[in-house]
N, C-alpha and C positions, 0 to 999 in steps of 0.2 A: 504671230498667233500663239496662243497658248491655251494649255491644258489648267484648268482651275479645280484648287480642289476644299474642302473648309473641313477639318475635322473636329466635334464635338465644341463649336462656338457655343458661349453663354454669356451672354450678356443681360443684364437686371437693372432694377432702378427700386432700392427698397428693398416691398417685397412685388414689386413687377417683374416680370419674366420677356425682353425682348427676345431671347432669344435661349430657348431650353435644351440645350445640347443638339444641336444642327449638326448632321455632317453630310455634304453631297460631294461629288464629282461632276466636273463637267466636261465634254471632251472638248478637242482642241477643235476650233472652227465652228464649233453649236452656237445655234439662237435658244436660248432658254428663257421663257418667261416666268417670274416669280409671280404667282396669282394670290390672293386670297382678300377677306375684305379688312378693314380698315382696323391696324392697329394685333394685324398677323404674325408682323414680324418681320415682312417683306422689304422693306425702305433698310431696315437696321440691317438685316442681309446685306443688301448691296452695299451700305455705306459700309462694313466691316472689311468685305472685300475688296472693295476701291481703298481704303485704306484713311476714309475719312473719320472713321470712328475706331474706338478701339476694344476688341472684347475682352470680357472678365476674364476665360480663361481657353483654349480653344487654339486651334492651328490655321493660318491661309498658306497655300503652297499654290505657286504656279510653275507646272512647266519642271516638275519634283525639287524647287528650291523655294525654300520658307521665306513668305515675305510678312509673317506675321507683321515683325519688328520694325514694319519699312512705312517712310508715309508714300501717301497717295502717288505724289512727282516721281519716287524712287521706282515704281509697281510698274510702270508705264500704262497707265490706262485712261482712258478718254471717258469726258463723265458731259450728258445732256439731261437738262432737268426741265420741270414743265412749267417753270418758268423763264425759258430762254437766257436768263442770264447773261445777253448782250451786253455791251458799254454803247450809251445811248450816244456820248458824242465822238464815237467813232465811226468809220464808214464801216459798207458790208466788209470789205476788201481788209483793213485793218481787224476787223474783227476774226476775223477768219488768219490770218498771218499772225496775231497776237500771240499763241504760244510758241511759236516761233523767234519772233525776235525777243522773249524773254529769257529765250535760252543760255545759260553761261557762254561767254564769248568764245571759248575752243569748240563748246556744240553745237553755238549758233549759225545755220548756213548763212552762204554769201547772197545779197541782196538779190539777186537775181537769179538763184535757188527756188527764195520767197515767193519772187513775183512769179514763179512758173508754177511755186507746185500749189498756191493761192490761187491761180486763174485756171488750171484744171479742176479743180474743188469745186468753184463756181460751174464750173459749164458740166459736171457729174451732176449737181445738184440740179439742174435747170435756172440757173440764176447768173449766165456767162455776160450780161449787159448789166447786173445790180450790184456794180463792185463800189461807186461811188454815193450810193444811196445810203442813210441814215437808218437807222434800225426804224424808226415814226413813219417812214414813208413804206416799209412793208407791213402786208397779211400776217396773221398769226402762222398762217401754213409756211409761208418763206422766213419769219422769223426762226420757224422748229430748223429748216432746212439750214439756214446759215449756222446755227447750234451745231449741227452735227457736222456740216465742215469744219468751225472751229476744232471740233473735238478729233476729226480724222488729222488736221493739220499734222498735228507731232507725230503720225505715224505709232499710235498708241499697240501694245500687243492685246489690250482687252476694252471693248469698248461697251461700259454700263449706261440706260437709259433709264430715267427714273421718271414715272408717269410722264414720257413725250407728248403725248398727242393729249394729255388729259382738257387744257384750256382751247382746245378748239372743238367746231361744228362736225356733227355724226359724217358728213359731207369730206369735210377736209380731212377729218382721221380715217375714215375708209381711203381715201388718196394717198394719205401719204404711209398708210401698213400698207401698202401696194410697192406704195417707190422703195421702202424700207427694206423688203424680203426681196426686191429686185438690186438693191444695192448689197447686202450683204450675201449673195450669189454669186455677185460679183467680186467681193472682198475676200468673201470667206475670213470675214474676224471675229474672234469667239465675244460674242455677244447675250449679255443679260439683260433682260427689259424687264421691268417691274410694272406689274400692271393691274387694276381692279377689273377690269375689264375681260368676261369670260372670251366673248368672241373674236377679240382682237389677239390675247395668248393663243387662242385655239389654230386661229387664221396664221398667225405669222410663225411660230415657236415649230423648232424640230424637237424640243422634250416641255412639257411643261410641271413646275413645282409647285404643290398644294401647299401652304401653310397657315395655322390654325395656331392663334395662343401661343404663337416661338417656336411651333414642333412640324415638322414635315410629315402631311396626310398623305401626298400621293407624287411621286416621282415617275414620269413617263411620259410615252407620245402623245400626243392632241388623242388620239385615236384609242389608246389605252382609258384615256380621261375620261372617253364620253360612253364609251361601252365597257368599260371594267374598273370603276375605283377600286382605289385602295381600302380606304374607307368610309365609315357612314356619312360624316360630317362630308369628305370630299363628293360624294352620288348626291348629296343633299344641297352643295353648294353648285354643284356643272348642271345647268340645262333647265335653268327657271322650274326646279325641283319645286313638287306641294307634299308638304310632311301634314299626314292624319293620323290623331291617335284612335284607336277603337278597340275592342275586342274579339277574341277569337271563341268561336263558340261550334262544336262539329266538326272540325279542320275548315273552321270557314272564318275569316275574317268581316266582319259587320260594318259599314261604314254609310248608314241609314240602310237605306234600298240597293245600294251598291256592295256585292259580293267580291272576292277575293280567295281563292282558295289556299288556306296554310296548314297543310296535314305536316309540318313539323312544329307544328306549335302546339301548345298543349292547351283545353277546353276553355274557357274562363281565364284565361289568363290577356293582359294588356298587350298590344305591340303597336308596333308604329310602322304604319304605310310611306314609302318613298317614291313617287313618282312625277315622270317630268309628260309634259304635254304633248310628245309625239309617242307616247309608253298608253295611250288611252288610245279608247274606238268611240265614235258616236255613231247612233243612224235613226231614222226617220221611225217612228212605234207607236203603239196607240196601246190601250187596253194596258193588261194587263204585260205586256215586254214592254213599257216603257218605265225609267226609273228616275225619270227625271225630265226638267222645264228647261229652255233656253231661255235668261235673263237678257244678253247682250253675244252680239258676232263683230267681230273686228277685223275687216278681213286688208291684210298687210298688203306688200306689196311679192312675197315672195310663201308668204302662207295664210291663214284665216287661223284667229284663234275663236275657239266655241267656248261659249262659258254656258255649265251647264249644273244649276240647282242640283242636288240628288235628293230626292220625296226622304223627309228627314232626317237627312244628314248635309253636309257642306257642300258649297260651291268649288266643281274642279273646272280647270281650264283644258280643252285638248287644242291640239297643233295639226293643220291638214295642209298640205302642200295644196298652192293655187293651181288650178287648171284640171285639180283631178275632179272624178266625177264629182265625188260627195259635197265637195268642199265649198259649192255654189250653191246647195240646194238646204240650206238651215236657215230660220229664222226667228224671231223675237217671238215668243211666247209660245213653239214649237214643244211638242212634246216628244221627247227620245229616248233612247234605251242607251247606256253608256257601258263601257267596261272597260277592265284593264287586260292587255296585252302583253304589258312586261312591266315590272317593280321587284322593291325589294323589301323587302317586309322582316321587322327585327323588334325581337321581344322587347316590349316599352317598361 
């Protein structure tokens, strides 16, 4: 295991910015997820790290010795990407001992080193009778699996994942960030997983890292992320965020018929509403306390989301956990009173 650390990486293309002075730490034995959306910066992360890529100007240290200089092979680190990157005519069993026997002959263990520390792999994985199987004759979910025994095989000290679970079903990636955070519990290896994916960082990662445009928005726990960004863009990006611009007028925020109180904002002046769908109240109103129509109810398997018109102004979405009282009793062309509970509201 090792301690990783990247100081002020900059990597560019032009005038593109992969990466605009990054520097994080990560401790020895974390699962850290690189989150952000598409074209953050996140992928060029790992690969700098892993050693596939190389930055403009910038420091990789693991473990307090510099591996800027080093490729990939040298770094020891195991890489799964979301396209499995099996060899189609090989078995599961050779796939998985492949970096093994490619090892220079004085590294290379003896054949029956292979065959044991190969058939443990499998039967870690769930996959102790699929050693003679072709890659065509597995699932995308035993496909990912045989990837990351490949990648455990060398006994890696850092092991990156770059969108694993992306090419499979909602079904099979909640399965296997299950086996995933049960296998690295068991490993304890310092682990980075790249991912677009809010809930799956959130679920599996002991820190997770916001980045935006090459530049890190927010470093911390799952739990830091969803109750205290760092910043605007990161509260804007966690938790199916709806951004409203309006105006302040009275220390009150205007957003049709829906109120918001901002006595640090000044009269007449623009700002912008941030909130996410359990940060809202709805209930049942008539007359005059209601401020709004219900368009559509959707109700999940684990909450109901209410979308609700506001009498001249935008449609907001709220989040009610299933089973509670409220949450059963809303319907199509219902008339309601909405409000906000908690947001964050920042001069536009």
């Amino acid at each position: 295991m090792s301690s990783i650390e990247a100081q002020n990486l900059v990597k560019g293309w032009g005038r593109a910015k992969g990466l605009n002075d990054v520097s994080l730490r990560i401790q020895d034995g974390a699962l850290v997820a690189l989150l952000g959306p598409s074209g953050s910066g996140k992928t060029t992360l790992l690969r700098i790290l892993g050693g596939l890529d190389a930055a403009d100007s910038g420091r990789v240290i693991f473990d307090s010795e510099e591996v800027t200089g080093l490729a990939s092979a040298e770094r020891g680190v195991g890489f799964v990407f979301q396209s499995y990157a099996l060899f189609r005519h090989l078995s599961v069993f050779e796939n998985v001992a492949f970096g093994l026997r490619v090892k220079p002959r004085r590294e290379r263990p003896s054949e029956s080193l292979i065959r044991s520390r190969v058939t443990e792999l499998l039967a870690r994985i769930g996959l102790p009778d699929h050693g003679e199987r072709l890659p065509h004759q597995l699932s995308g979910g035993q496909k990912q699996r045989v990837a990351l025994a490949r990648a455990l095989a060398v006994e890696p000290r850092i092991l990156l994942l770059d969108e694993p679970f992306g090419a499979l079903d909602a079904k099979v990636r909640a399965e296997l960030r299950r086996w995933l955070r049960e296998l690295h519990h068991d490993l304890g290896l310092t682990t980075i997983l790249v991912t677009h994916d809010q809930e799956e960082a959130i679920e599996l990662a002991d820190e997770v890292v916001v980045l935006n445009h090459g530049r890190i928005e927010h470093q911390g726990s799952p739990r830091s992320l969803v109750d205290a960004p760092a910043s605007a863009f990161a509260r804007e990006f966690i938790g199916d965020a709806q951004v409203f611009d309006g105006l302040v007028d009275g220390g009150v925020f205007h957003l049709g018929k829906l109120r918001v109180a901002a006595l640090a904002h000044a009269s007449g002046t623009k700002a912008r509403l941030v909130v996410r769908p359990h940060e809202l109240r709805v209930a049942a109103a008539c007359g005059d306390t209601a401020n709004g129509t219900i368009p559509h109810v959707a109700f999940l398997p684990a909450r109901a989301k209410v979308t609700v018109a506001v009498d001249d102004g935008p449609s907001v979405v709220v989040a009610l956990a299933r089973g509670s009282d409220e949450s059963e009793h809303f319907a199509k062309d219902q008339r309601v009173a909405v409000d906000v509970v908690q947001a964050f509201l920042q001069a536009g």
